[in-house]
N, C-alpha and C positions, 0 to 999 in steps of 0.2 A: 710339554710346556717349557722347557729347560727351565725348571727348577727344582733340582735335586733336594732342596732343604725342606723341602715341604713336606715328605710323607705321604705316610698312604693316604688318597681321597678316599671319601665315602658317598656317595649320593642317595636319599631315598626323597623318590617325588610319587606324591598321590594326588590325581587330580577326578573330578568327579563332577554332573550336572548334564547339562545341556548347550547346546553351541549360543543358546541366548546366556547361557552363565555359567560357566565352566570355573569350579571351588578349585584351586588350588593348596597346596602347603607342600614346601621345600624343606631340608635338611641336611646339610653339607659339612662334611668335615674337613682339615686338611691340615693331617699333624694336628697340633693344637689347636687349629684354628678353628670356632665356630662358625656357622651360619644358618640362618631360619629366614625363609618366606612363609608369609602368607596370603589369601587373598581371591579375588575375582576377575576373570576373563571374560568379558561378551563380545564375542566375534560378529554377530549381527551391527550392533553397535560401534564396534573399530573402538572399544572403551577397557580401563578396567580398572580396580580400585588393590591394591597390593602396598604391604608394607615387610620391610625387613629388618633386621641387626646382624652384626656380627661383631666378633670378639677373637681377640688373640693374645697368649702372650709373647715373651721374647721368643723369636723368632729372625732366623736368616736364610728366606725361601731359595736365594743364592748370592754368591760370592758379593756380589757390590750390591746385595737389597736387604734389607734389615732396621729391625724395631726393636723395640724393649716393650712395649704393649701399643695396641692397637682396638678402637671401637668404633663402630659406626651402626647408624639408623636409618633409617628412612621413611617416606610414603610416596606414592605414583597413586596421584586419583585422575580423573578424567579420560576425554578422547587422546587415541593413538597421535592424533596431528599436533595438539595443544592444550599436553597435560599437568595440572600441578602437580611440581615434584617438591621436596622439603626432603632435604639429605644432611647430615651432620657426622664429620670424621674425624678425630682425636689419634695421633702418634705421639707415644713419647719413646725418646730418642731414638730416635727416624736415622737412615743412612741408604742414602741414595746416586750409588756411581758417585762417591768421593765428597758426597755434598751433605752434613749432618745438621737435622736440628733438636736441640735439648727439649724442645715441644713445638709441635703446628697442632692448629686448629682449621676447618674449613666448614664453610656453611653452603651450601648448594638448593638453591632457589629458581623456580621455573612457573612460567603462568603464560599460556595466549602463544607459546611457541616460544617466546624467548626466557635462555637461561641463565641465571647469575652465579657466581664464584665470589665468594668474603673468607679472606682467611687472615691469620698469621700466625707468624714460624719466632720461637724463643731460642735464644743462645745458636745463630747459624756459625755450619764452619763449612770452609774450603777448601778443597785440593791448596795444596804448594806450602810453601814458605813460610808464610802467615797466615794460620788456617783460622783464627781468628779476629784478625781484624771487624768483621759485622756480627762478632756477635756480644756486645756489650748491650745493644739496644734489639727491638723487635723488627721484623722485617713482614710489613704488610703487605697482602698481594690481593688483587679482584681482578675479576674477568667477566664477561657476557657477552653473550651470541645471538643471534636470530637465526633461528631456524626456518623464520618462514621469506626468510630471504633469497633469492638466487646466491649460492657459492658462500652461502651460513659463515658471514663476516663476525669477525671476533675482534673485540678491541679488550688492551688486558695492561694491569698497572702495577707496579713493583716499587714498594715507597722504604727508604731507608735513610738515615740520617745523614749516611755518605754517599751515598747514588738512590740515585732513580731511573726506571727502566717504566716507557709506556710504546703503546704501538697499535697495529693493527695486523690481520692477516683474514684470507679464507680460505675457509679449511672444506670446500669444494670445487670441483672444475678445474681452473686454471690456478693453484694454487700460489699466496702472495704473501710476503710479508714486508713491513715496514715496522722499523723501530730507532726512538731514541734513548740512548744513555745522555744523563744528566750527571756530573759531580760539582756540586757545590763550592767544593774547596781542595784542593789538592792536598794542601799540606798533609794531612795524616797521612795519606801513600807515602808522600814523597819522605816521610821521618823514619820511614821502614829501613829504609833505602841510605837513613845516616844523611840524605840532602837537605836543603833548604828551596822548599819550591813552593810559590804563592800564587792562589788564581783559580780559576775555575776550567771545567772542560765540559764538550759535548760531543756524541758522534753520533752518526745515522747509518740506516744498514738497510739496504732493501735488498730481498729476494725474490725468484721469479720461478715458479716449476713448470717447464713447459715439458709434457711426458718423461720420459726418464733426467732429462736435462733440468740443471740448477743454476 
């Protein structure tokens, strides 16, 4: 898995029934970390009804991935094609390839095939120079997708007091993305920097993956 900081895993799964309802329950260790399934499979049906938690505490499963605690829950009811999911994940002091946050929260929401993302991230910091600049204020993000769409289009939204990031992408087939940055006001960058610069900015980014080509 390369990630050395994790420890030894543990797995014990017992499942038991019949192909109209197959009982499950999980248990998963890894290092500190906890994990528990529970729940039901009916394979006749294409259905099944399953909930889980996990927990961890500080932890750095490797070099740039790391928390100071970690929980999450869930439930998965319904059909395999379009099932309600209800997920909820809590990090405090997250660090992720250079990118920290002092708290995120995320809610994860799904019904009929399509799925939602509500979150936000307290006290973010940044690779460089000024690794704080976004994090006096909180930094909202949401996302949703349809999965019962050809090539499960994603639109996803990044709201902060000094930028905004929205867009679009799919994330099957011919994969695409488009995106804008929004800054409202230059000046605090540009005070970094010892300048005097007034005004706003915007830029746009489209991508395109046509097989190994970007």
């Amino acid at each position: 898995l390369e990630l050395p900081g994790v420890g030894p895993v543990k797995l014990a799964l017992r499942a038991s029934g019949t192909r109209a309802a197959n009982h499950l329950s999980l248990a998963l260790s890894a290092g500190p970390l906890r994990a528990d399934a529970r729940g039901a499979i009916a394979l006749a049906t294409r259905s099944a009804d399953l909930e889980f938690t996990a927990t961890a505490p500080a932890m750095a499963p490797r070099e740039d991935i790391g928390w100071q605690n970690l929980s999450a829950s869930g439930q998965y009811h319904g059909s395999f094609d379009a099932p309600v999911i209800r997920a909820h994940l809590a990090l405090a002091g997250a660090s992720i390839a250079g990118i920290g946050a002092r708290r995120m929260e995320a809610e994860i929401s799904g019904e009929g095939g399509h799925v939602r993302l509500d979150g936000n991230a307290m006290g973010v910091t940044l690779p460089g120079s000024h690794p704080d600049i976004f994090s006096r204020a909180p930094l909202a993000f949401d996302a949703q997708a349809n999965l019962n769409a050809p090539g499960w289009p994603v639109t996803f939204h990044l709201r902060h007091p000094l930028a905004s990031l929205s867009g679009e992408a799919r994330a099957r087939g011919g994969q695409t993305l488009t995106a804008q940055l929004s800054v409202p006001a230059l000046a605090p960058f540009a005070a970094l920097q010892g300048i005097e610069l007034r005004g706003s900015a915007t830029a746009r980014l489209s991508l395109t993956q046509a097989g190994q080509q970007l």
